[in-house]
C-alpha positions as CSV (number, residue, x, y, z in Angstrom):
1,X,-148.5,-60.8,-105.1
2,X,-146.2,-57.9,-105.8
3,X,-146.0,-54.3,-103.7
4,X,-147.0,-51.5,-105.1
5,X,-145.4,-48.9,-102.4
6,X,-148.8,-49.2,-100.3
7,X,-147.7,-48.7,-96.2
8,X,-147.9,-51.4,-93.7
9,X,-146.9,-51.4,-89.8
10,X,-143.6,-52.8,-89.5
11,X,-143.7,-55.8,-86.7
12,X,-139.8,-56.0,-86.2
13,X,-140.3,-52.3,-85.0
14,X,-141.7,-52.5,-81.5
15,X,-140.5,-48.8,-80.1
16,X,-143.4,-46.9,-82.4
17,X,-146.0,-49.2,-82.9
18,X,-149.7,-49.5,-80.7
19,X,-150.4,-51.4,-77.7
20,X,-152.4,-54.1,-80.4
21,X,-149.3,-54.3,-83.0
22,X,-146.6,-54.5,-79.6
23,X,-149.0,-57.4,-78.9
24,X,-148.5,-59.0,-82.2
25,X,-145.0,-58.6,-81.8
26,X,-144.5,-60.8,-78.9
27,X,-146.8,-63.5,-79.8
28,X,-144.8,-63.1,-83.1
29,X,-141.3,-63.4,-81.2
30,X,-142.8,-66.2,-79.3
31,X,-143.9,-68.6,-82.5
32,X,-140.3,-68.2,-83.7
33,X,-138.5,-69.1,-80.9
34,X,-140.5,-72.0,-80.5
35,X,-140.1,-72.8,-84.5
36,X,-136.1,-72.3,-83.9
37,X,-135.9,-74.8,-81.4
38,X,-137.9,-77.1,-83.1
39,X,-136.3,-76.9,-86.4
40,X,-134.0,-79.2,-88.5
41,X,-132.3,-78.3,-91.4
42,X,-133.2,-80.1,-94.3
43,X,-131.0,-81.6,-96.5
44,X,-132.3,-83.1,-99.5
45,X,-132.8,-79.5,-101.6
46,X,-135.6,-77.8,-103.3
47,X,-137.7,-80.4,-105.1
48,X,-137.8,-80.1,-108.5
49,X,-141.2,-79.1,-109.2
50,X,-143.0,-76.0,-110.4
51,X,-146.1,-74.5,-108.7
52,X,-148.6,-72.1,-110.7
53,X,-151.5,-70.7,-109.0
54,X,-154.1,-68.9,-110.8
55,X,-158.2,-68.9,-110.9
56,X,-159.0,-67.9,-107.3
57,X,-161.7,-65.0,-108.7
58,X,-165.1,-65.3,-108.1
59,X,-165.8,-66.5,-112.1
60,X,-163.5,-68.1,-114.7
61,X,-160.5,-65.9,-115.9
62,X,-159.5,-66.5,-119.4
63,X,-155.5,-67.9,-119.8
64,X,-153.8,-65.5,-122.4
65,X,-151.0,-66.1,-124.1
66,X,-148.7,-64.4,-122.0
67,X,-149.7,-66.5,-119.6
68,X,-149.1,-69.5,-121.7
69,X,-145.4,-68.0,-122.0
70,X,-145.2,-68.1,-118.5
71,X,-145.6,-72.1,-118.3
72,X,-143.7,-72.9,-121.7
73,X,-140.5,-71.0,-120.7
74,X,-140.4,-72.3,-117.0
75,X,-140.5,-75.9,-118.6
76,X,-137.5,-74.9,-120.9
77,X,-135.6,-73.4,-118.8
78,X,-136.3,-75.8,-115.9
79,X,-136.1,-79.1,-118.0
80,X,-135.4,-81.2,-114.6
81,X,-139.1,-79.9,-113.3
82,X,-142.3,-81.6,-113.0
83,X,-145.0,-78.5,-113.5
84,X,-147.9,-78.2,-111.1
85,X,-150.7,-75.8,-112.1
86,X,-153.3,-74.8,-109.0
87,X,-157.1,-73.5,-109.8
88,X,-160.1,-72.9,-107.4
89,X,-162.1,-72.5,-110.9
90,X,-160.3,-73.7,-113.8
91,X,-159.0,-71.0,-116.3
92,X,-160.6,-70.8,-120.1
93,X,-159.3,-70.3,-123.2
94,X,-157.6,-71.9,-126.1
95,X,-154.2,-71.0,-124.6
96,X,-155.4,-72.8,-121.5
97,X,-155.6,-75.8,-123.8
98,X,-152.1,-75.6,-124.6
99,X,-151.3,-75.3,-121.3
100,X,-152.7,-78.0,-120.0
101,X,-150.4,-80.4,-122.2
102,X,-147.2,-79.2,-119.9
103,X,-148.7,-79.7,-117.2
104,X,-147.5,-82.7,-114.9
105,X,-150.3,-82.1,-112.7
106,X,-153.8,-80.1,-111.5
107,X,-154.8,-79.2,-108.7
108,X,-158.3,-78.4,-107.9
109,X,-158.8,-76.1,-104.4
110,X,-162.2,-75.6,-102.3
111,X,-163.1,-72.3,-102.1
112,X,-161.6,-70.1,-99.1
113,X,-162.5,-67.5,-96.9
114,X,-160.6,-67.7,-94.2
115,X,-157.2,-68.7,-92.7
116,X,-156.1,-68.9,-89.4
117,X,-159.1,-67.2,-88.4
118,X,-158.7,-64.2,-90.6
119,X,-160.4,-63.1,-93.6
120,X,-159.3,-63.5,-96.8
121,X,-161.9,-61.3,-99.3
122,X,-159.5,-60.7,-102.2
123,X,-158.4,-63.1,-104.4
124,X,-155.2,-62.1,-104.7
125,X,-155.1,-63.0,-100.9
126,X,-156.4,-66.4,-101.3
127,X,-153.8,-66.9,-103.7
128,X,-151.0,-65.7,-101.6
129,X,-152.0,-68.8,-99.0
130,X,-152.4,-71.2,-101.4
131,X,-148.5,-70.5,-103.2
132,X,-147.3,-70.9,-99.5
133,X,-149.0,-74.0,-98.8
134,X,-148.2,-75.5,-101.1
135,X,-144.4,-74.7,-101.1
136,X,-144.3,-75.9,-97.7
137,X,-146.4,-78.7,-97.6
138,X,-144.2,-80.5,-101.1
139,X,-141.8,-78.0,-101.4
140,X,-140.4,-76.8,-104.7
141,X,-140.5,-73.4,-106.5
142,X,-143.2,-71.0,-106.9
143,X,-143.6,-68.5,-109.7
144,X,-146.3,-66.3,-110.8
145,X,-148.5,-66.9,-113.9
146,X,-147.5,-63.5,-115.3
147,X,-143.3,-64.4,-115.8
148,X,-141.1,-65.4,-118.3
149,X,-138.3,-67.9,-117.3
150,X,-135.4,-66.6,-118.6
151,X,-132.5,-68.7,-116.4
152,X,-132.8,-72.5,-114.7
153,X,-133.1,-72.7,-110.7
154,X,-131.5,-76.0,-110.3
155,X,-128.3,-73.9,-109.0
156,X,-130.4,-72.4,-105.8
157,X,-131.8,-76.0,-105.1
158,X,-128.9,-77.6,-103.8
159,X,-128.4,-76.4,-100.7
160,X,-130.8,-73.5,-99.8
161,X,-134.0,-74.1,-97.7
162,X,-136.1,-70.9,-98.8
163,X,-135.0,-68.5,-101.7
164,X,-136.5,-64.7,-102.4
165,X,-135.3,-61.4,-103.9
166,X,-135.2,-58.1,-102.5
167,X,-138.3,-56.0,-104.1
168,X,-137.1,-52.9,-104.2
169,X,-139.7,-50.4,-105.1
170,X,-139.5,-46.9,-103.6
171,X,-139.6,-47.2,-99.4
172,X,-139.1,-43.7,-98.2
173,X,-143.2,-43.2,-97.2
174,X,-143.6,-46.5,-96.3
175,X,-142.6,-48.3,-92.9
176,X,-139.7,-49.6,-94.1
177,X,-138.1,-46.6,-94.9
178,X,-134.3,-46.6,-95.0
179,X,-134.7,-50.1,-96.0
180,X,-135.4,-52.3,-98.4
181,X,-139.4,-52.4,-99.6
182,X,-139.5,-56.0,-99.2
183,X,-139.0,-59.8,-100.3
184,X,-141.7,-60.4,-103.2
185,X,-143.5,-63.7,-103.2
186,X,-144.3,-63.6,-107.4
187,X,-141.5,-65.9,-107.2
188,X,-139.6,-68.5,-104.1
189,X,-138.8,-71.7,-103.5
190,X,-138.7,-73.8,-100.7
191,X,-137.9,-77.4,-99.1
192,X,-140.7,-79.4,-97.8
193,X,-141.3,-78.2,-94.5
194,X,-139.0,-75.2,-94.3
195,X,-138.6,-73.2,-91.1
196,X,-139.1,-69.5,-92.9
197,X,-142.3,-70.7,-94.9
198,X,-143.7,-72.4,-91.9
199,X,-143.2,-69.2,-89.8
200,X,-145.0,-66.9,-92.6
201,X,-147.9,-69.1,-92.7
202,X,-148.4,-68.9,-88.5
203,X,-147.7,-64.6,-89.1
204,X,-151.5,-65.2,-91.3
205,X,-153.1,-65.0,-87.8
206,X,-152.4,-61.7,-87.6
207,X,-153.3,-60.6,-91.4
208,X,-155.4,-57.5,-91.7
209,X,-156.0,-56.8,-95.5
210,X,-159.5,-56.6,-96.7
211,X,-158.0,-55.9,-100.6
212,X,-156.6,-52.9,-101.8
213,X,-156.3,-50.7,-98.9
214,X,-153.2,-49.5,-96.6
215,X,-151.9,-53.5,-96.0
216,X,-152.7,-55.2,-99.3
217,X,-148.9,-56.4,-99.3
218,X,-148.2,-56.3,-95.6
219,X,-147.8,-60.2,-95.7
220,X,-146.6,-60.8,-99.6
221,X,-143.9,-58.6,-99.6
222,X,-143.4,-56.7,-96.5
223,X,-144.0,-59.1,-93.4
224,X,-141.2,-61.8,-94.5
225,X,-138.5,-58.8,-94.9
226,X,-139.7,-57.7,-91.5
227,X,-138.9,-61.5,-90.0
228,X,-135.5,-61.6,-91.5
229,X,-134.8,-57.9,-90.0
230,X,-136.3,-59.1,-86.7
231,X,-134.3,-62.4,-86.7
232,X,-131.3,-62.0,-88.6
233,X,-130.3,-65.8,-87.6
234,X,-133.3,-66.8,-90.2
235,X,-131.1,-65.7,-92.9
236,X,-127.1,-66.4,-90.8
237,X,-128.3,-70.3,-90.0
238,X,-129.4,-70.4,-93.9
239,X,-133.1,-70.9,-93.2
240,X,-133.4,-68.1,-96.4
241,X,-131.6,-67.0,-99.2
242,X,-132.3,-63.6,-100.2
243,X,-131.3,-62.9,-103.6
244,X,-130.8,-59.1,-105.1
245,X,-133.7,-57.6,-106.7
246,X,-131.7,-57.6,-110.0
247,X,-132.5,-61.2,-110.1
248,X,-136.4,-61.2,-110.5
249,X,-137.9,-57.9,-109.9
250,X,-136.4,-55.7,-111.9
251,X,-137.8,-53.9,-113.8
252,X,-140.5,-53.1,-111.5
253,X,-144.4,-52.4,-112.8
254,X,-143.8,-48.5,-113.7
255,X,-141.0,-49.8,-116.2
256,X,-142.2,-53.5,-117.7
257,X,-144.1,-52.7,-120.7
258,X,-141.4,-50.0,-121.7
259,X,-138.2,-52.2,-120.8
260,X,-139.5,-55.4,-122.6
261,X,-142.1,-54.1,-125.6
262,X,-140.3,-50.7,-126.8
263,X,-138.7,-51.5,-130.6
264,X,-134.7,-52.4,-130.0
265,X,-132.3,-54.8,-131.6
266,X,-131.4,-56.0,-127.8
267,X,-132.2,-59.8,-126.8
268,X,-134.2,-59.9,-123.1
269,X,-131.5,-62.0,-121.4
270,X,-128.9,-59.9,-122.5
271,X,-130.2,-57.2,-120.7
272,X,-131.2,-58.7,-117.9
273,X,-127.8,-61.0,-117.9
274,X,-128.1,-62.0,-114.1
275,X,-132.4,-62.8,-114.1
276,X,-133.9,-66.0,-113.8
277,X,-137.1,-64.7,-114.9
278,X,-138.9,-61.2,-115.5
279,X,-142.4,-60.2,-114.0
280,X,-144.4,-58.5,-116.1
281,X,-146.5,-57.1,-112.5
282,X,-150.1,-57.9,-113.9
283,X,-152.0,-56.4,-110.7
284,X,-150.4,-53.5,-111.5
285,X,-153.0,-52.3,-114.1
286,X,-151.2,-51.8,-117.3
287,X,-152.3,-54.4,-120.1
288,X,-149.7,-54.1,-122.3
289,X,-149.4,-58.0,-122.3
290,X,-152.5,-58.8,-122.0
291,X,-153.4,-57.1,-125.0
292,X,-150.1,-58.4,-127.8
293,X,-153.4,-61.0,-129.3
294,X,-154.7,-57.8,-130.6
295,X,-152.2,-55.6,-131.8
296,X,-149.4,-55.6,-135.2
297,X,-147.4,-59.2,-134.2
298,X,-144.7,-57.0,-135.1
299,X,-143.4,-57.0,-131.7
300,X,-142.7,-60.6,-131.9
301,X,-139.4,-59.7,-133.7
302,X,-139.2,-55.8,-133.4
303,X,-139.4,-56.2,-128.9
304,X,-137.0,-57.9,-126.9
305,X,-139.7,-60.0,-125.3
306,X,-141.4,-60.8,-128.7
307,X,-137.7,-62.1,-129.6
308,X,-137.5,-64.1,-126.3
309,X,-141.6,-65.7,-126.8
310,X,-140.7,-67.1,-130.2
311,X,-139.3,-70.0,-128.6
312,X,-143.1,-70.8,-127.4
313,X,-145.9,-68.8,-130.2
314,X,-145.6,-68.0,-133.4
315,X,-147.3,-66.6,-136.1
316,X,-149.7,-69.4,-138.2
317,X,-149.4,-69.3,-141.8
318,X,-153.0,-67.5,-141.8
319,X,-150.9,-64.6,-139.5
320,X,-152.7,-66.0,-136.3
321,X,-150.7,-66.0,-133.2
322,X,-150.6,-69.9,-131.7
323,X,-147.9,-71.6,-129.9
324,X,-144.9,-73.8,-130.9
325,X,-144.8,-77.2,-130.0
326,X,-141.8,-77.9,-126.8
């Protein structure tokens, strides 16, 4: 779930922080010390597989073809992947049904409210659990449902236990100013069992967001750049990678729909010659994707991300969008 410059109270700084959140800093300094000493470096990689997580609203969301876009191009990109799709209610849609046929396998989840005895009342929230679960519990990569693959992972798998980029939206009225916003989740991967993922999963006893108020990305974006600050040995023993923002997040939410659907003869991984995919930030209320169904399919060949989709949906010889067979 991406940031979208809301503030959060930084737990690797103790010196201006209440009586209650100096609390949660020891108990926090505590789990990792006892994690550190009870680690082992794994050795076998990132698994190749692919997690998506979507349908965790209260009623069935319909898959659109950007969406679709997001699964197609991951399993080009990442040929070597098995692709595993998670729901709490499955998504509708025809482009769901095209979906489905990439997929390696589903994965149904129980409703949730809570997790380690906090509440989770947004879904967005519920979703953030479930992506970390699951990358801990099987390992492999995690991207969000709103991406285009642009670039293969199989060179961070060999050899890295947890991979994220820097998110690096605008930090000087948040608590992290002077630093880095934070380490987005929309996209990370993971060995089975890693140190770092385990760690951000115990922090969850200590999660405070009740949706879009003052912490709604404390623990997406800004808790795990906290831990790293606090316990720069996460990232010197190579418990995580953390990769530069010009990797996955950028552009960032206020640029997307500009960057990737304004009329230019430029191709999407030329400009963004060092991503391995692009968010198009969803949650952050534009719908410029959400909406390419209904407009002029110029923009399949006039945009640079209508030039990059052709490899997955074309136009039908009635001029309806549908996708092209991998």
């Amino acid at each position: 779930m991406p940031g979208s410059g809301s503030s959060s109270v930084d737990l690797s700084s103790s010196s201006q922080i209440s009586t209650d959140e100096q609390a949660i800093h020891v108990k926090m300094s505590h789990l990792v010390q006892e994690a550190r000493v009870q680690s082992i470096l794994q050795a076998q990689g990132i698994p190749a597989m692919i997690h998506f997580v979507y349908g965790f609203s209260d009623s069935p969301q319909v898959f659109g073809m950007h969406n679709y876009i997001a699964v197609a191009s991951a399993k080009t990109k990442n040929p070597h992947c098995k692709i595993l799709f998670h729901f709490m209610r499955e998504p509708v849609g025809k482009w769901w049904q095209h979906a489905k046929v990439l997929l390696d396998e589903i994965i149904e989840h129980e409703g949730t409210t809570e997790f380690q005895g906090q509440c989770l009342t947004h879904y967005a929230h519920k979703a953030d659990v479930v992506r970390l679960k699951a990358i801990y519990e099987r390992g492999g990569i995690y991207m969000d449902i709103d991406t285009i693959s642009l670039r293969s992972w199989a060179p961070l798998q060999a050899g890295n236990q947890f991979v994220m980029a820097e998110q690096d939206s605008p930090s000087s009225v948040t608590v992290r100013q002077g630093k880095v916003y934070g380490l987005c989740n929309a996209g990370m991967a993971s060995v089975k069992g890693s140190l770092f993922a385990a760690l951000w999963l115990e922090s969850y006893q200590f999660f405070r967001s009740h949706g879009r108020d003052g912490f709604w990305d404390e623990h997406s974006v800004i808790l795990p750049a906290n831990l790293t600050d606090e316990y720069p040995w996460l990232v010197q023993e190579g418990h995580v990678t953390i990769l530069p923002a010009k990797s996955m997040w950028i552009p960032l939410w206020n640029h997307v729909d500009k960057a990737l659907l304004q009329p230019n003869t430029k191709n999407l991984s030329d400009m963004f010659s060092q991503s391995i995919l692009i968010h198009l930030w969803d949650s952050s209320g534009h719908r410029s994707f959400k909406e390419l169904e209904t407009i002029n399919p110029s923009w399949l060949d006039e945009t640079p991300y209508g030039r990059e989709a052709r490899q997955y949906v074309r136009l039908s010889n009635d001029f309806v969008l549908t996708y092209t067979p991998l």
